[in-house]
C-alpha positions as CSV (number, residue, x, y, z in Angstrom):
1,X,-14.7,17.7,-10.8
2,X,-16.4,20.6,-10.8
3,X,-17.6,21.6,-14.2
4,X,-18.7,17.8,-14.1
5,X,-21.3,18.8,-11.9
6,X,-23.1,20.5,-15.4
7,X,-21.5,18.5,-17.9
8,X,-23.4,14.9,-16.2
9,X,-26.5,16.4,-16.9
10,X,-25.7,17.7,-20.6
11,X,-26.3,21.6,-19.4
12,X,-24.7,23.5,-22.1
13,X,-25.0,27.1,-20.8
14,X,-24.7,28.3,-17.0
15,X,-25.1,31.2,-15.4
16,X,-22.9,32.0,-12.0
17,X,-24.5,33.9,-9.3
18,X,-23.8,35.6,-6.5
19,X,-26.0,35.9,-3.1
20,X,-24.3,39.4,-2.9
21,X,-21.4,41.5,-4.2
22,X,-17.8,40.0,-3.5
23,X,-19.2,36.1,-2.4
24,X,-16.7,34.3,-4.8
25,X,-18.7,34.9,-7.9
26,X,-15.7,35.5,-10.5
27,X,-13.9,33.1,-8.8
28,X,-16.3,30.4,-9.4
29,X,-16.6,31.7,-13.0
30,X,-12.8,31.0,-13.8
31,X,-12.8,28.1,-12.4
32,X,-15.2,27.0,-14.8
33,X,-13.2,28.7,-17.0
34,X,-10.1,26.7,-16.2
35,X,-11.5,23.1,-16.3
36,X,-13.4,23.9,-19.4
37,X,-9.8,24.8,-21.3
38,X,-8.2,21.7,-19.6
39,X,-11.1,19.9,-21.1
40,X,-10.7,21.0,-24.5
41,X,-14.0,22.1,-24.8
42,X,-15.4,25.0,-27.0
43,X,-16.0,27.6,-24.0
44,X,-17.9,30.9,-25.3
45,X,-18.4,33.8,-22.5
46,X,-20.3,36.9,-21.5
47,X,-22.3,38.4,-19.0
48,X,-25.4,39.9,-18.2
49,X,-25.2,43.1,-18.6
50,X,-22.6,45.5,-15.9
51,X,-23.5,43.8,-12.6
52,X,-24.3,47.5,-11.5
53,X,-20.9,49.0,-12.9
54,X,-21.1,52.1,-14.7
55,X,-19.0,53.5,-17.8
56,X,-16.2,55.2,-15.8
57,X,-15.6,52.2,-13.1
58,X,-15.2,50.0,-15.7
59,X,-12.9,51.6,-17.6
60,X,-11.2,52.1,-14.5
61,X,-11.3,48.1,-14.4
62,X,-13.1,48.0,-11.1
63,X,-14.9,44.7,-12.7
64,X,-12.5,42.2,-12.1
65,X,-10.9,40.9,-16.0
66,X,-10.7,37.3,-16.6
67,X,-8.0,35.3,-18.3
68,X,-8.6,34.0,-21.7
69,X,-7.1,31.5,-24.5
70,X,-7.0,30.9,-28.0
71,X,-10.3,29.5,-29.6
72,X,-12.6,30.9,-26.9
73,X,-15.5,32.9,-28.1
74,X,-16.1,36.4,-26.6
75,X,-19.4,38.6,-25.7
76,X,-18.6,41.8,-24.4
77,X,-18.8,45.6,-25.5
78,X,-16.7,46.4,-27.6
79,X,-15.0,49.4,-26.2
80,X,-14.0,46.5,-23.5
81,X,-12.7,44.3,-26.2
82,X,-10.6,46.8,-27.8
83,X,-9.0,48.3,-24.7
84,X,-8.2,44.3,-23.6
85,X,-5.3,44.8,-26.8
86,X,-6.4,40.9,-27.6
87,X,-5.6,39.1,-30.6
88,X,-8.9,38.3,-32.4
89,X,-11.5,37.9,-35.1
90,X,-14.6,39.7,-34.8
91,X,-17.6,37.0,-35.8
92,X,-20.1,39.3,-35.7
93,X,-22.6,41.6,-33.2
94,X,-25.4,41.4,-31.3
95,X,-27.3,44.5,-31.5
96,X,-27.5,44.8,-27.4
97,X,-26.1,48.0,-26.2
98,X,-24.5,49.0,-23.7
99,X,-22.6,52.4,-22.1
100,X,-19.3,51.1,-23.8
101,X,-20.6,50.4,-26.9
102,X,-22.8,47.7,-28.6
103,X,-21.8,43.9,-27.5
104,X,-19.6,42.1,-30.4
105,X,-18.7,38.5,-30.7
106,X,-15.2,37.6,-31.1
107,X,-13.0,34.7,-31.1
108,X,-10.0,35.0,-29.2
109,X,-6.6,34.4,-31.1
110,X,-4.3,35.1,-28.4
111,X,-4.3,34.5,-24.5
112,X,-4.6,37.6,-22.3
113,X,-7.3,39.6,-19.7
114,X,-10.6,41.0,-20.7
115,X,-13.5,42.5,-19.1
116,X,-16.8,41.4,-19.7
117,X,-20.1,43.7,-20.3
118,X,-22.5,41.7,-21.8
119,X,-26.7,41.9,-22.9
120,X,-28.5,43.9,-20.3
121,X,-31.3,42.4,-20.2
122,X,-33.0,38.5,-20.8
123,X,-34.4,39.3,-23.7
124,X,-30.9,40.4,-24.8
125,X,-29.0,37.8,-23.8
126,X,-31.7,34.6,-25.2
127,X,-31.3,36.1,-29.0
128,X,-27.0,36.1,-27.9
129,X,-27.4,32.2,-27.3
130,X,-29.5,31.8,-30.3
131,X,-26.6,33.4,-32.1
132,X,-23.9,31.4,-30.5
133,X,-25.7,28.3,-31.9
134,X,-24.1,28.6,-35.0
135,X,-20.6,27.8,-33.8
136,X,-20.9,24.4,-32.3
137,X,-20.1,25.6,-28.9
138,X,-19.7,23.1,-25.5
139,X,-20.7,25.4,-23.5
140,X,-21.3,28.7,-22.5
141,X,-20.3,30.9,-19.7
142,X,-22.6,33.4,-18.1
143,X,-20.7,36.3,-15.7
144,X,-24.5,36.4,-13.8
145,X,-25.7,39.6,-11.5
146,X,-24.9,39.7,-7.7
147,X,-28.5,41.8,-7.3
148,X,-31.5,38.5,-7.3
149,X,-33.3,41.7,-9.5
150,X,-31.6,40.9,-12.1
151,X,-31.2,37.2,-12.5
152,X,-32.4,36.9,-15.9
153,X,-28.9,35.2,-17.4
154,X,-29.9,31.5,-15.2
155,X,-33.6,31.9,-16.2
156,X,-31.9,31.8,-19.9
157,X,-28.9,29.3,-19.2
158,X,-29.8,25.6,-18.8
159,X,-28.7,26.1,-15.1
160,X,-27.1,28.2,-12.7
161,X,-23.9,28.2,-9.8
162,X,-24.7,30.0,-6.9
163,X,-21.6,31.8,-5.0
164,X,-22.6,32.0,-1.2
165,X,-19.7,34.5,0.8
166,X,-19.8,36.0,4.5
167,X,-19.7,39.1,2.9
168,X,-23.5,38.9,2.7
169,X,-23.6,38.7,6.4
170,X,-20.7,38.0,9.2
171,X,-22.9,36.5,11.9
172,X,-23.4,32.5,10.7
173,X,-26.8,32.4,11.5
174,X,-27.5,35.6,9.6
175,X,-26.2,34.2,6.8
176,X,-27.5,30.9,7.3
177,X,-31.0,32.8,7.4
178,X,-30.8,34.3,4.3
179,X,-28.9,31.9,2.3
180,X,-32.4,29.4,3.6
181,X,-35.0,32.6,2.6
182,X,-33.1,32.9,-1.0
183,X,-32.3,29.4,-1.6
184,X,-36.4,29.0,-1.3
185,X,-36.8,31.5,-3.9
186,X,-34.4,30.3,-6.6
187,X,-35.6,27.0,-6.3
188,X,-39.6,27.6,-6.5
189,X,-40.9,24.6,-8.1
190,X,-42.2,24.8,-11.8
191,X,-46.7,24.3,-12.0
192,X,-46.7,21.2,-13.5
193,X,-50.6,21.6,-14.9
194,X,-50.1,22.2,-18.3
195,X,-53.5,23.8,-19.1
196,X,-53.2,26.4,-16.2
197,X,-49.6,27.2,-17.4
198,X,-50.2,27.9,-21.0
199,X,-53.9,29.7,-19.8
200,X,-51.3,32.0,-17.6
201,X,-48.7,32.0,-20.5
202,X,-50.9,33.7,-22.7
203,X,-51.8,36.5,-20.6
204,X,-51.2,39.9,-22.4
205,X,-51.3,43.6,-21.8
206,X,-51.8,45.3,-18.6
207,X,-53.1,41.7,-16.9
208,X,-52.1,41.5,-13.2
209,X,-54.1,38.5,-11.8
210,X,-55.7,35.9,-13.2
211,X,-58.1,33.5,-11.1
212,X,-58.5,29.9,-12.4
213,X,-61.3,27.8,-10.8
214,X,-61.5,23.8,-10.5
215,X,-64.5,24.3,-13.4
216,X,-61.9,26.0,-15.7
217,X,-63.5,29.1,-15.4
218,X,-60.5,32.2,-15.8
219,X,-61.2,35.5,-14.1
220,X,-58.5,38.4,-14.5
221,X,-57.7,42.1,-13.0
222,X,-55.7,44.6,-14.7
223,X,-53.2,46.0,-13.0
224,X,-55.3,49.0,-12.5
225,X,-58.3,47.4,-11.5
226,X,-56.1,45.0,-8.8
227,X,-55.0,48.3,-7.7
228,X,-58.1,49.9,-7.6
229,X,-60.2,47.0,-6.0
230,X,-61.3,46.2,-2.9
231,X,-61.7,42.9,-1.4
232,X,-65.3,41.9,-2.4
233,X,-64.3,43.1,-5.9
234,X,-62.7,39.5,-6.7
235,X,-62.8,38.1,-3.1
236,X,-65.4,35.9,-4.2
237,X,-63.3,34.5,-7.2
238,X,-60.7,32.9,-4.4
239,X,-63.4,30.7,-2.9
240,X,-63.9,28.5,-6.1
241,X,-59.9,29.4,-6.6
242,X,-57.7,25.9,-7.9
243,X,-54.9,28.4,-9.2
244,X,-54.0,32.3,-8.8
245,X,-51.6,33.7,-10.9
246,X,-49.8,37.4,-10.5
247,X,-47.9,38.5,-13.0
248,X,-45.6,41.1,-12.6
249,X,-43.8,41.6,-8.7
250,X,-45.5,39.4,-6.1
251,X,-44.9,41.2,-3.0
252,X,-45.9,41.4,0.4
253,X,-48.8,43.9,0.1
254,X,-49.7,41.9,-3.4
255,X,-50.1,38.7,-1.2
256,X,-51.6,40.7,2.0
257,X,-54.5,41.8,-0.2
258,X,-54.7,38.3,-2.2
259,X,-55.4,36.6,1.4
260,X,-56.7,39.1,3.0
261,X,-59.3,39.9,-0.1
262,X,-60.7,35.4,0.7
263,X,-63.8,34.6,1.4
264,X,-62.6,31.7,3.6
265,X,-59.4,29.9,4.4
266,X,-57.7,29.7,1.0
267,X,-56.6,26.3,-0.3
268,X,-55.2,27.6,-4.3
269,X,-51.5,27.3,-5.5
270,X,-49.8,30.5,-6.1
271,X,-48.1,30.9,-9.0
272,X,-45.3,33.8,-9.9
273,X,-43.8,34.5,-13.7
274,X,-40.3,33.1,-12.5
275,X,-38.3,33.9,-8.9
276,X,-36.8,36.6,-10.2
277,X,-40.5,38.2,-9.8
278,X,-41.2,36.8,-6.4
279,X,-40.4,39.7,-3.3
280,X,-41.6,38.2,-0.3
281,X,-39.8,38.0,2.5
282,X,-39.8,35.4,4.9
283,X,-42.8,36.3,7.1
284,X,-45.0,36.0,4.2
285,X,-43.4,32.5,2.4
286,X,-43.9,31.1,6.3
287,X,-47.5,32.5,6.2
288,X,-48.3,30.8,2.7
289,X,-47.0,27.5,4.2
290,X,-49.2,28.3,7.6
291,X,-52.0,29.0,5.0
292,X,-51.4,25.2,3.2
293,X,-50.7,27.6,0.3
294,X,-48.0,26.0,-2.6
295,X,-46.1,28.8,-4.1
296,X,-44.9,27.7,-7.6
297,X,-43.6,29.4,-10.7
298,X,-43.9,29.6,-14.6
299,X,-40.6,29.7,-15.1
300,X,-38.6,27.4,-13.1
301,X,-34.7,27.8,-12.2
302,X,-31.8,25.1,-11.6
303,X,-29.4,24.8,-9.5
304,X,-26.5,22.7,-10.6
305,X,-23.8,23.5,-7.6
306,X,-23.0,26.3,-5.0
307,X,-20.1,27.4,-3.8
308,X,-18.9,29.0,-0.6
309,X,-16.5,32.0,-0.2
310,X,-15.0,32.5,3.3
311,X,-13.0,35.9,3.2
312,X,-14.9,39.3,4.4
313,X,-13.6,42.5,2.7
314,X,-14.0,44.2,6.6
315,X,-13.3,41.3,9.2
316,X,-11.3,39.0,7.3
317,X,-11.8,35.2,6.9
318,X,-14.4,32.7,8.8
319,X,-13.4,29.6,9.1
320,X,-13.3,28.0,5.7
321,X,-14.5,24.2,6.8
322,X,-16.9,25.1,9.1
323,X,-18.7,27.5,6.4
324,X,-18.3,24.7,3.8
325,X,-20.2,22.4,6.8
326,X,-23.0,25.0,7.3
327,X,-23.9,25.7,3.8
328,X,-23.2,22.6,2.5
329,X,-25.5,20.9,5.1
330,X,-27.9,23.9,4.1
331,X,-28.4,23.0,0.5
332,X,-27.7,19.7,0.2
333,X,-28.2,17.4,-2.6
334,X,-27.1,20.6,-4.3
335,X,-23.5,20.1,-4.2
336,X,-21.1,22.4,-2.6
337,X,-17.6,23.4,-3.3
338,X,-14.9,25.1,-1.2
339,X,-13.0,25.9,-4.7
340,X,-9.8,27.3,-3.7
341,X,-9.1,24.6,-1.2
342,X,-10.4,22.0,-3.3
343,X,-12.8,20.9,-1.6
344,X,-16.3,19.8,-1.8
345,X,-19.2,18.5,1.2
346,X,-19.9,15.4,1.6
347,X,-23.0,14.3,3.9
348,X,-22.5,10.7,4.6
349,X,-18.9,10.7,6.6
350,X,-17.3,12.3,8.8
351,X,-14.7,14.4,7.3
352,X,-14.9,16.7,4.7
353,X,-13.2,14.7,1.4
354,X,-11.1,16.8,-1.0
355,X,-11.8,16.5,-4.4
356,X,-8.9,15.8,-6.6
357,X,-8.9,18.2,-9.6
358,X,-11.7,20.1,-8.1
């Protein structure tokens, strides 16, 4: 019941998540992993990159190895795949690196444990689905990043699980906080003006800003110039502003001086590359929305399902329905799953239901 969550939409690549280190993230992956070989389907998997793990941890096996069967196409280095002692045929390589060697494809002949280490970067890990393309895969796996720097594997995949734990925060409305202050971020809506997205999509070299007025007319700052400026360098610009674009980090003292740099009350959409680029926190996203300010992106993400984790490496477990209630509630339409006790949050009634097979 799960995986159908992506298969009724036709996704055939995901990417799981996690809000922070030890939130349920490989958990969430095998399950995947488990109803896609109950499924039959043709399951390929990887990673992005070593989810902060370096060379001697993971030979060490500190990344947790996940089970795999017969037919099931492999990404990972290949110092990984040799020490997993697995039957299998190597289909080829991808020419991404990484501290245990360069990332080879394999199919697997025989079931058994392997750790993944996959592309390192985006880039990386678009030409790896490219190159999967060839064997007339179902779908395919991403083992995401726990760090929101570095979630370049859901801006690739057709969609993304995101795996929410207390081990993030303890206190419920700490968590609750940040879950709402990322949740915003990952789900940034896409600008939906196709002449100001392929005038930003086309901007090159060392361009930081890039001003588009109701007239059409562009006006851009390096970043050395932005830097450099002061307000009444492009101040003026903002006034006539339909669109302002940064490229690169939007942070807080990028915004500060974008608003602070206006001639009058701004009235422009703001547009980022993709979330991954966007670092404000949650006194400036509430002083864009005081400002009547729409915050959009280039490079939109989905969001196919969450799920929740209730165990806390230092105090133990919360309570497993209530969390399910609070983030559910939280993120809702997004679905949301309590995997290991089957179950998933359901709005409408009273109880949470169980979901058979989930």
């Amino acid at each position: 019941m799960f995986l159908a969550e992506i298969l009724k939409n036709h996704f055939r690549s995901v990417a799981i998540i996690g809000m922070a280190k030890n939130t349920g993230k490989t958990f969430t992956f095998n399950q995947l992993l488990m109803e896609g070989q109950k499924r039959g389907l043709k399951l390929a998997l990887t990673s992005i990159g070593l989810d902060g793990e370096e060379r001697d941890s993971l030979l060490r096996h500190k990344k947790p190895p996940i089970t795999v069967f017969p037919g099931m196409i492999v990404a990972t280095a290949k110092q990984l795949l040799l020490a997993s002692r697995l039957d299998c045929e190597i289909l080829g390589t991808t020419g991404a690196f990484t501290p245990l060697g360069e990332v080879v494809l394999a199919r697997v002949l025989s079931q058994g444990r392997i750790v993944l280490a996959g592309p390192g970067t985006g880039h990386e890990l678009a030409s790896l689905k490219e190159q999967l393309a060839a064997f007339d895969l179902d779908l395919l796996l991403v083992d995401g990043a726990a760090d929101r720097r570095s979630l370049s594997a859901p801006l690739v995949t057709d969609t993304a699980v995101l795996a929410v734990g207390v081990e993030a925060a303890w206190e419920r409305r700490q968590l609750l906080a940040k879950l709402q202050h990322l949740l915003t971020v990952l789900t940034l809506p896409g600008l939906t003006d196709l002449g100001a997205l392929e005038c930003f999509q086309a901007a090159q070299g060392e361009t930081k800003l890039m001003v588009l007025s109701a007239a059409g007319a562009v006006h851009s700052l390096t970043r050395t110039e932005f830097a450099a400026s002061d307000a009444c360098f492009y101040g003026s610009q903002l006034t006539e502003a339909k669109y302002v674009y940064v490229r690169g980090m939007l942070t807080d003292a990028v915004l500060t001086k974008i608003l602070g740099s206006a001639a009058r009350p701004a009235s422009f959409t703001l547009a980022a590359s993709d979330p991954t680029a966007v670092f404000l926190g949650p006194a400036s996203l509430q002083r864009l929305a005081a400002s009547g300010i729409e915050l959009r992106v280039l490079r939109p993400l989905h969001l196919s399902a969450v799920t929740v984790c209730p165990f806390h490496s230092r105090y133990g477990y919360a309570h497993p329905l209530r969390l399910l209630e609070d983030v559910g509630r939280l993120v809702y339409p997004v679905p949301c799953f309590d995997l290991r006790l089957g179950l998933r949050y359901v709005p409408d009634k009273e109880e949470i239901d169980a979901v058979p097979g989930c």
